[in-house]
C-alpha positions in Angstrom: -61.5 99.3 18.7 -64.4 96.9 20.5 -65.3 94.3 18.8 -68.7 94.4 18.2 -70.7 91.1 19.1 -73.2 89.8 16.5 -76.6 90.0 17.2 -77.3 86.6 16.4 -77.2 84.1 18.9 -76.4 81.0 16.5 -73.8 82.7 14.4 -71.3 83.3 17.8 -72.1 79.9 18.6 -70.8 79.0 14.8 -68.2 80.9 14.8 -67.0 79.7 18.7 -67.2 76.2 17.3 -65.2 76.9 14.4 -62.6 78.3 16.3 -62.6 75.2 18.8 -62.4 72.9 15.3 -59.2 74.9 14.0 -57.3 74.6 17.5 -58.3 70.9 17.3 -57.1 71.0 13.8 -53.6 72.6 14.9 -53.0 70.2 17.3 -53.9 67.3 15.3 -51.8 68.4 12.6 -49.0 68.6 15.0 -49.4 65.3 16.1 -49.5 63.9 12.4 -46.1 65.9 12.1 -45.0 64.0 14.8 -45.9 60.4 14.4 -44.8 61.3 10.6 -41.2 61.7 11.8 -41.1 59.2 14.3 -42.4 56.9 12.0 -40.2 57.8 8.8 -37.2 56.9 12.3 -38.9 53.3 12.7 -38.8 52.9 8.7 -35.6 53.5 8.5 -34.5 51.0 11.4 -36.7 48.4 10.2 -34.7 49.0 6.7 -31.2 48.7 8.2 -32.4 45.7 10.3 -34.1 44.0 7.3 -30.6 44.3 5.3 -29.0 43.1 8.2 -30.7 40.2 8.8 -30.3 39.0 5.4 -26.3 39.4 5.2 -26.6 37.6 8.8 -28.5 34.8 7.1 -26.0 34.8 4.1 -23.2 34.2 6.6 -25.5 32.2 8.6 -25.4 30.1 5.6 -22.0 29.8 4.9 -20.9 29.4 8.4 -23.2 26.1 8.5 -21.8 24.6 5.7 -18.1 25.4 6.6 -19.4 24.2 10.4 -21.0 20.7 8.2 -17.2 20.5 6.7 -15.0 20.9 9.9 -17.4 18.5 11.6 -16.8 16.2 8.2 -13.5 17.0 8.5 -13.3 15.9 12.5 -14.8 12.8 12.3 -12.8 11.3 9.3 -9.9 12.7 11.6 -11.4 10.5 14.4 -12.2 7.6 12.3 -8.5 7.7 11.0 -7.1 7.7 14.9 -9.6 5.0 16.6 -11.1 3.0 13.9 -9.8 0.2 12.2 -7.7 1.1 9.3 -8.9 -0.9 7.0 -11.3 0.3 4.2 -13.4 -2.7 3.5 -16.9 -2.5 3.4 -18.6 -4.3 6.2 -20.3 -7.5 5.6 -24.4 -6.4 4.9 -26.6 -7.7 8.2 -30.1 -9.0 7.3 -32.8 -8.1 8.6 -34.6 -10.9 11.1 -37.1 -12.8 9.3 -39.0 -15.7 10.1 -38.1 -17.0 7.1 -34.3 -16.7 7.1 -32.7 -19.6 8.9 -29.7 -18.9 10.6 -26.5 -20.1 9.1 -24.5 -23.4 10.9 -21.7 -22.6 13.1 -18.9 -22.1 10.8 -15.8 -24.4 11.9 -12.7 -22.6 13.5 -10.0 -22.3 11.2 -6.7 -24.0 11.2 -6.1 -27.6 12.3 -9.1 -29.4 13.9 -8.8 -30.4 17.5 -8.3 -34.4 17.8 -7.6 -35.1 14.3 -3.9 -36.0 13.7 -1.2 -33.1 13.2 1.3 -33.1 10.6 4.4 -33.2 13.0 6.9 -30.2 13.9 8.7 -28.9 10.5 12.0 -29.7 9.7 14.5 -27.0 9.5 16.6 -28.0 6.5 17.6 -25.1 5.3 19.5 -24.5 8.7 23.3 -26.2 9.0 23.2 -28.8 11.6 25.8 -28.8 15.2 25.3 -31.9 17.3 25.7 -31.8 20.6 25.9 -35.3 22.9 24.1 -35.2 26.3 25.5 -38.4 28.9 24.0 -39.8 31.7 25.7 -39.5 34.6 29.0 -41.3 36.1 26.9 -43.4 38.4 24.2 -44.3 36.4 26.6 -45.8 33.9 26.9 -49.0 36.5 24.2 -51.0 37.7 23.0 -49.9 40.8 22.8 -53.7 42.4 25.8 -55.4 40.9 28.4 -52.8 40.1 28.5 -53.7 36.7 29.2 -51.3 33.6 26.1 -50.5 31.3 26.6 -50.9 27.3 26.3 -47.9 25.3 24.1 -48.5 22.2 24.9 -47.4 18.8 21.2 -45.2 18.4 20.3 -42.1 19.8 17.4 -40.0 21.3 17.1 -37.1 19.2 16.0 -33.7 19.6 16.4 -30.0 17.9 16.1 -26.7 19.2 16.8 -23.6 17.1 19.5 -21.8 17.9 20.8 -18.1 18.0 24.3 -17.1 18.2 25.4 -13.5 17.2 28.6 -12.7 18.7 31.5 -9.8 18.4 35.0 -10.7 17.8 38.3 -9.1 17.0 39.9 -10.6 14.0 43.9 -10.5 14.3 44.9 -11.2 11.1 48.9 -12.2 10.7 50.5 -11.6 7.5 53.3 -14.8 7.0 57.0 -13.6 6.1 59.2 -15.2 4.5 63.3 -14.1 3.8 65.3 -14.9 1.1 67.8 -17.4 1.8 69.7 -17.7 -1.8 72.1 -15.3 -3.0 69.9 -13.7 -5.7 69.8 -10.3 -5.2 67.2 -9.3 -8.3 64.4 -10.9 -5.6 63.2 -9.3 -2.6 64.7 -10.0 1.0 61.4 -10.4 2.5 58.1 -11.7 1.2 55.0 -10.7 3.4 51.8 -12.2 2.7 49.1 -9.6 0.8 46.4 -8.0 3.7 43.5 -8.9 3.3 40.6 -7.2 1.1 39.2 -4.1 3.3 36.2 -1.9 2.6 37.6 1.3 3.7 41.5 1.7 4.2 42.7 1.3 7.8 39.0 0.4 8.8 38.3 -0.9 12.1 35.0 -2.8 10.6 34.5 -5.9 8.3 32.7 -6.5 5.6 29.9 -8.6 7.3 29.6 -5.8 10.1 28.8 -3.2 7.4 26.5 -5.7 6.1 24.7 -6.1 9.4 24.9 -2.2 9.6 23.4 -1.4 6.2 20.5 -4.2 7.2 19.9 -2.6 10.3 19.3 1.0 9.0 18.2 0.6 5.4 15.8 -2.4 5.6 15.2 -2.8 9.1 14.9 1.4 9.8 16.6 1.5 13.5 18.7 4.4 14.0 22.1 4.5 13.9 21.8 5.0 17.9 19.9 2.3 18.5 22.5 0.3 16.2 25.3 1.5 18.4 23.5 0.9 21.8 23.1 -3.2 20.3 26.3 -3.0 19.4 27.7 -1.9 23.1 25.7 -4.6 24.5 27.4 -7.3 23.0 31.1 -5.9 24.3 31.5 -3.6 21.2 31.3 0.1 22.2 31.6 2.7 18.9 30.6 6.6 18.7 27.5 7.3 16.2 30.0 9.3 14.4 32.5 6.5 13.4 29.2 4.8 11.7 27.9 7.7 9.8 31.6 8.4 9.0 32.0 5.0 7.6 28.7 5.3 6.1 29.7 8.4 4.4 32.7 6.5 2.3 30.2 3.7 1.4 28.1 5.2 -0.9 30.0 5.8 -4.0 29.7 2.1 -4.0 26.3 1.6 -4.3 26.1 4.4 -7.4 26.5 2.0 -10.2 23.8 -0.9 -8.4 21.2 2.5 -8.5 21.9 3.8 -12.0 21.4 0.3 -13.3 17.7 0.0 -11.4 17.0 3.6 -12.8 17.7 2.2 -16.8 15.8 -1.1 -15.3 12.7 1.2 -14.6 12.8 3.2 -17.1 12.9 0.2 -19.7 9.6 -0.6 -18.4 6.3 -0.2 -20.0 3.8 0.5 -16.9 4.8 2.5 -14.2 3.1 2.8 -10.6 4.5 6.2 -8.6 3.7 8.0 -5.5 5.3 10.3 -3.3 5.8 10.8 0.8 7.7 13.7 2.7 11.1 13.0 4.0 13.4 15.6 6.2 16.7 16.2 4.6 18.2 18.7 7.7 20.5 20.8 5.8 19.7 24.1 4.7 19.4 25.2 1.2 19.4 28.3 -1.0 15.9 29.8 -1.8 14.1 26.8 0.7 12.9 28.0 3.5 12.2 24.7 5.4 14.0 21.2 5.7 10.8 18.9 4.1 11.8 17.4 1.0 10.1 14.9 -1.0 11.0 10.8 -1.8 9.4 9.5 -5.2 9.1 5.8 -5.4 8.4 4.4 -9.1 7.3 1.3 -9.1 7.8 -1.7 -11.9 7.0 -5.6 -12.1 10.2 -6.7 -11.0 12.1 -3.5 -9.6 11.7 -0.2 -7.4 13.3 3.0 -7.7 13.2 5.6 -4.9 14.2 9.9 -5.9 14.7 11.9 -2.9 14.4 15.6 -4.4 13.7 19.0 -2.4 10.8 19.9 -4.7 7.4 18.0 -5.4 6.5 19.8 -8.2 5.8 18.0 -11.9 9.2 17.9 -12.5 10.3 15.0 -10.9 8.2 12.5 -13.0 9.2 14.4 -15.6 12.9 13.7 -14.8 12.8 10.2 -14.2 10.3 9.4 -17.4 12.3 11.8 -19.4 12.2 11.0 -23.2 10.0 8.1 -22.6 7.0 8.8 -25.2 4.6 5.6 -24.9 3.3 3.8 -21.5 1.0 3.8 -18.6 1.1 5.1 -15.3 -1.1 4.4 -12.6 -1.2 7.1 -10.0 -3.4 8.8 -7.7 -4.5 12.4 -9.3 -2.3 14.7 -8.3 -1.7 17.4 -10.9 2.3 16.4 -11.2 1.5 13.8 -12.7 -0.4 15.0 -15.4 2.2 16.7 -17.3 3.5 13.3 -18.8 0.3 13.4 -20.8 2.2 15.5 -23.3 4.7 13.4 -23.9 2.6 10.7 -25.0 2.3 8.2 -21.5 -1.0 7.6 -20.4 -2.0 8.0 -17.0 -4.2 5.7 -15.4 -5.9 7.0 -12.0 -6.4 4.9 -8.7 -9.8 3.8 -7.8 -9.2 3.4 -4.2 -8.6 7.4 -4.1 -11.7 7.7 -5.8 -13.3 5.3 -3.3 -11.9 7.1 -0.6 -13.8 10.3 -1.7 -16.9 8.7 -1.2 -15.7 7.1 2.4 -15.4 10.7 3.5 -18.2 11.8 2.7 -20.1 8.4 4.0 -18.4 9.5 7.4 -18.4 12.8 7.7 -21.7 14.0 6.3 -24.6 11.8 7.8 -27.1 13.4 5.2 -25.1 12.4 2.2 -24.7 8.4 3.9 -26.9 7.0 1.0 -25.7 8.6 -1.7 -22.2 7.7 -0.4 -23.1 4.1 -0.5 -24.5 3.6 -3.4 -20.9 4.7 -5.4 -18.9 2.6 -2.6 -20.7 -0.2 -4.0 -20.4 0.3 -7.1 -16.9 0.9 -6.7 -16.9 -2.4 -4.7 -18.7 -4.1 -7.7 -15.9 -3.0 -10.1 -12.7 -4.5 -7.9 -14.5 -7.7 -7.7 -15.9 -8.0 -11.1 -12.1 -7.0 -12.6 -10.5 -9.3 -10.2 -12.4 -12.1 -11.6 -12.7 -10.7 -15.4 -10.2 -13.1 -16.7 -11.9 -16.6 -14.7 -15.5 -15.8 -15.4 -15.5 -13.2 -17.7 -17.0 -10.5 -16.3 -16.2 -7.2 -19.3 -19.6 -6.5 -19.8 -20.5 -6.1 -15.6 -18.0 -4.1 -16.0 -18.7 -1.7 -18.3 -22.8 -1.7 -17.0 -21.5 -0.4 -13.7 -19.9 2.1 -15.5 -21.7 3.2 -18.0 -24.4 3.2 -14.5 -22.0 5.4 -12.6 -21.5 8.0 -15.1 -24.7 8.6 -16.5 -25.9 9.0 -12.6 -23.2 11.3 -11.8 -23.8 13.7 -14.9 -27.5 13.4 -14.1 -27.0 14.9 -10.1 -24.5 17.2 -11.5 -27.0 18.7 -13.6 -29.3 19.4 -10.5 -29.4 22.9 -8.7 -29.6 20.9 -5.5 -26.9 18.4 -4.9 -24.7 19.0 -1.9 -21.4 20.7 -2.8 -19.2 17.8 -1.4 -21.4 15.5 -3.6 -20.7 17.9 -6.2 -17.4 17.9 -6.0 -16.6 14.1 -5.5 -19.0 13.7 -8.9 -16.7 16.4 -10.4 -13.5 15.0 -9.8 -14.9 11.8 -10.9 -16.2 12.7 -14.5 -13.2 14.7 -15.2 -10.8 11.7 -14.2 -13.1 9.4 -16.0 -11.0 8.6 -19.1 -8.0 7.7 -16.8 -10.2 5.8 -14.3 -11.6 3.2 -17.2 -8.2 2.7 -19.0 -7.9 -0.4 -16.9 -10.6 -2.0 -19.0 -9.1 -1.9 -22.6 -5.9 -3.4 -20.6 -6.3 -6.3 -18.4 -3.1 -6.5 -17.2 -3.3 -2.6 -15.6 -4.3 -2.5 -12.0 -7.2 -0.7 -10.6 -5.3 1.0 -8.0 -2.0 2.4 -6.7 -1.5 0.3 -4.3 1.7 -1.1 -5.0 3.6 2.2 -5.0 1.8 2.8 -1.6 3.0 -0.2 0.1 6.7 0.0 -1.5 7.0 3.5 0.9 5.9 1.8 4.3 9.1 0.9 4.9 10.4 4.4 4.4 7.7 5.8 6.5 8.6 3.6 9.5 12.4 4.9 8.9 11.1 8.5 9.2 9.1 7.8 12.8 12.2 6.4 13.8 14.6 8.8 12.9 12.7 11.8 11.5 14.5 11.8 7.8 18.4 12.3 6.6 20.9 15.0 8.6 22.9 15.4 5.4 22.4 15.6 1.2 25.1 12.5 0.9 23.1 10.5 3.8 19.6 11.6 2.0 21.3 10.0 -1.4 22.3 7.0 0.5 19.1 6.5 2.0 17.6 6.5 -1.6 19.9 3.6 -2.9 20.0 1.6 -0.4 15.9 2.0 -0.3 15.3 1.3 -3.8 18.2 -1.4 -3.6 16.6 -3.3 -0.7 13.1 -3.0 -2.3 14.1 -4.5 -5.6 15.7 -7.6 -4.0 12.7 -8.3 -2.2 10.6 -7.9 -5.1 12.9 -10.3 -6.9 12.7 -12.6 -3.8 17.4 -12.8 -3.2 18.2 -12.3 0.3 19.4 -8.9 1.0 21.9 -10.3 3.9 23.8 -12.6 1.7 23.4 -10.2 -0.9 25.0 -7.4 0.0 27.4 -9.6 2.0 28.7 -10.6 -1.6 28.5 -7.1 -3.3 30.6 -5.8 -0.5 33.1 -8.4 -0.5 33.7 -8.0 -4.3 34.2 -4.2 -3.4 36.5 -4.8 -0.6 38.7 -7.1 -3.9 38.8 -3.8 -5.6 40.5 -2.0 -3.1 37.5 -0.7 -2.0 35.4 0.6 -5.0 32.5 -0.9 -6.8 33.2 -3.6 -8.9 33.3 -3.6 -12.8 30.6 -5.7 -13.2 28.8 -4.1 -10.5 25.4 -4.5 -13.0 25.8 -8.1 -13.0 25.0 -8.1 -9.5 21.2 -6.9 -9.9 18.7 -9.9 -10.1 17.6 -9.6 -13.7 21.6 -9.6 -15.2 22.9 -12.2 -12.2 23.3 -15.9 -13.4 21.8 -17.3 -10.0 19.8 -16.0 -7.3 20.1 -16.4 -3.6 16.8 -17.5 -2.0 15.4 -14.8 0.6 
């Protein structure tokens, strides 16, 4: 069927159009569909990117501050292997001004060139030899004549100190006598008794153990190294035959030990601290060789624990039943458990100081707010060190009553640093501890005695790493805390142990009776160190 075409012109033209406007309309409406879905495509992307980019800037985030830390963390490490190692805070610098005149040239210290000296000291406490120098044969006669000089009674006098250490092999020959009556109720022969001997059939004498205790135990050189001195002076002896010797020796410095331990605990203030020590045996249930040596330290005595664990229940051994006292201590959480039984604890402010030094160092941001508590801290060791001469109490209190109300003020702000944060932290909760030292002059600000009592330790460990054996670790923490109390209680250890050992060697070789009597505070007389 045709179809028929409209007789009028402008209704085909209409109806043309139209059809040109609904094939447009197709085609546009395909393109929306299009675009429609491509774009829903790009939404979606731009979603997944959008929730990427903000984890990335959440780890972004994070990785900066744990970046801020290990750099904090390097540069202290740096500071603590090139710079000085002293804490003090460096002298201020002023600022050039034209009304600032400079200081005069402080004078060099000591004794002042030209002025007249004092003369050389005189060794008294020294014994005296004298030894007599003459001229020669010929000079004796005069040169011209021939005729013989006349000595004169005076002498020109000199002194040198001298230094003799020498090896020698002691024979010693026991006297016999017979019997030359007819008694026959006596003996036939008398020999003479042998003489006193630390260990039966030993090679050694007493004052060679004494220069071998002093060697390792106060002057930390390995038994090696004692050896090799030894060989150089004629005297050759295996490593073995000392720590064999060694070995049999320390049941004799048990009782000396036990009576510092009763000593300590007697005490009322305590100072304690703690290093690693390398005890090379193995043990049940550890799975490593680092132990741990305690040092608990008194006015007038020092007592060392070597003990596998560090946990709280070491303190809690050697303070055990003790219910009133103070301890000053750094903050470590062993400590803390003496609280219960009624000792308070006072903390170190140097530790606290040193929070702030880190933080001074190793975030560059934080510098002023670093300084600011270093010299407040600075303000407090100098005000307490004079509290007594100029009376200082209430400086002290204003700088801390200053100190805490600024650290609970930034700890209530959203935007203090976390190291800040923390340092503040540790400080408010440590506070009651870390102002003790104000209701009781006589307690220290620090824990710096305890520190310094384990250098000596700590140089015996770099020199020969620890103990290889539970009997030599238990040596080592005798003779350490034996040492350390006689020079606290200024005796010589030399002529010290010297006698100890030579009242042993009387017993046949065991520790005295009155081996107690011995320590400084029970001995009638003191030998000067």
């Amino acid at each position: 069927m045709t179809e028929k075409k409209s007789d009028c012109k402008s209704c085909d033209d209409l109806t043309a159009r139209l059809d040109r406007l609904e094939k447009r309309l197709e085609i546009q409406e395909d393109s929306t569909k299009h675009w429609k879905k491509r774009w829903s495509r790009v939404d979606e992307q731009l979603r997944d990117a959008t929730g990427k980019i903000s984890l990335l800037t959440v780890e972004n985030t994070k990785f900066r501050k744990v970046i801020e830390k290990k750099n904090a963390r390097i540069s202290n490490l740096e500071k603590a292997l090139f710079a000085e190692s002293s804490e003090a805070s460096p002298v201020a610098e002023l600022e050039p001004d034209s009304e600032i005149q400079e200081a005069p040239p402080k004078k060099p210290r000591g004794k002042q060139r030209g002025t007249k000296g004092f003369g050389r000291k005189i060794r008294t406490e020294l014994p005296v030899e004298e030894v007599f120098h003459d001229i020669a044969a010929a000079e004796k006669c005069c040169a011209e004549c021939g005729k013989l000089r006349e000595r004169l009674p005076f002498t020109e006098d000199s002194e040198e100190v001298h230094y003799v250490w020498k090896l020698v092999r002691i024979r010693h020959k026991r006297v016999k006598y017979k019997r030359t009556c007819g008694c026959t109720s006596q003996k036939r022969v008398v020999t003479a008794p042998p003489p006193p001997k630390l260990i039966p059939k030993g090679m050694l004498s007493t004052e060679l153990w004494a220069h071998i205790l002093i060697e390792k135990f106060l002057l930390q050189r390995p038994i090696s190294r004692i050896c090799k001195s030894l060989s150089l002076r004629g005297f050759v002896v295996s490593d073995g035959a000392i720590a064999n010797g060694l070995k049999h020796l320390t049941k004799l410095f048990a009782p000396l030990y036990i009576g510092i331990r009763h000593h300590v605990r007697s005490a009322k203030h305590w100072q304690m601290d703690e290093t690693h020590w390398r005890v090379f045996t193995d043990l049940m249930g550890k799975l490593n060789h680092k132990w741990w040596l305690w040092v608990t330290e008194t006015k007038d005595a020092t007592f060392f624990k070597l003990d596998p664990s560090r946990s709280s229940a070491v303190p809690m051994k050697i303070l055990a039943g003790i219910e009133a006292g103070i301890l000053t201590c750094d903050r470590y959480s062993a400590y803390k458990r003496l609280q219960e039984q009624g000792i308070l604890l006072s903390y170190c402010w140097a530790h606290v100081r040193r929070d702030f030094l880190e933080i001074q160092n190793g975030f560059p941001s934080l510098k002023q707010f670093a300084n600011k508590y270093i010299g407040w801290i600075d303000l407090l060791f100098h005000n307490n060190k004079n509290r007594v001469a100029l009376g200082t109490e209430t400086e002290l209190k204003n700088i801390l009553e200053l100190m805490n109300r600024d650290a609970k003020r930034l700890l209530k702000r959203k935007d203090t640093h976390a190291e800040a944060a923390a340092a503040l932290s540790s400080l408010i909760n440590h506070w009651d501890g870390l102002t003790l030292f104000l209701h009781h002059p006589s307690i220290p600000m620090d824990n710096n005695a305890s520190e310094r009592a384990l250098r000596n330790p700590v140089v015996g460990r770099k020199n020969y790493y620890g103990s290889r054996s539970i009997w030599s670790g238990c040596l080592a923490e005798m003779l350490f805390s034996i040492f350390a109390t006689l020079e606290k209680n200024k005796v010589n250890p030399y002529q010290f142990m010297l006698s100890y050992l030579t009242a042993c060697a009387r017993n046949q070789g065991r520790a005295p009776q009155d081996a107690s009597s011995f320590l400084p505070w029970n001995s009638a007389q003191k030998v000067a160190a």
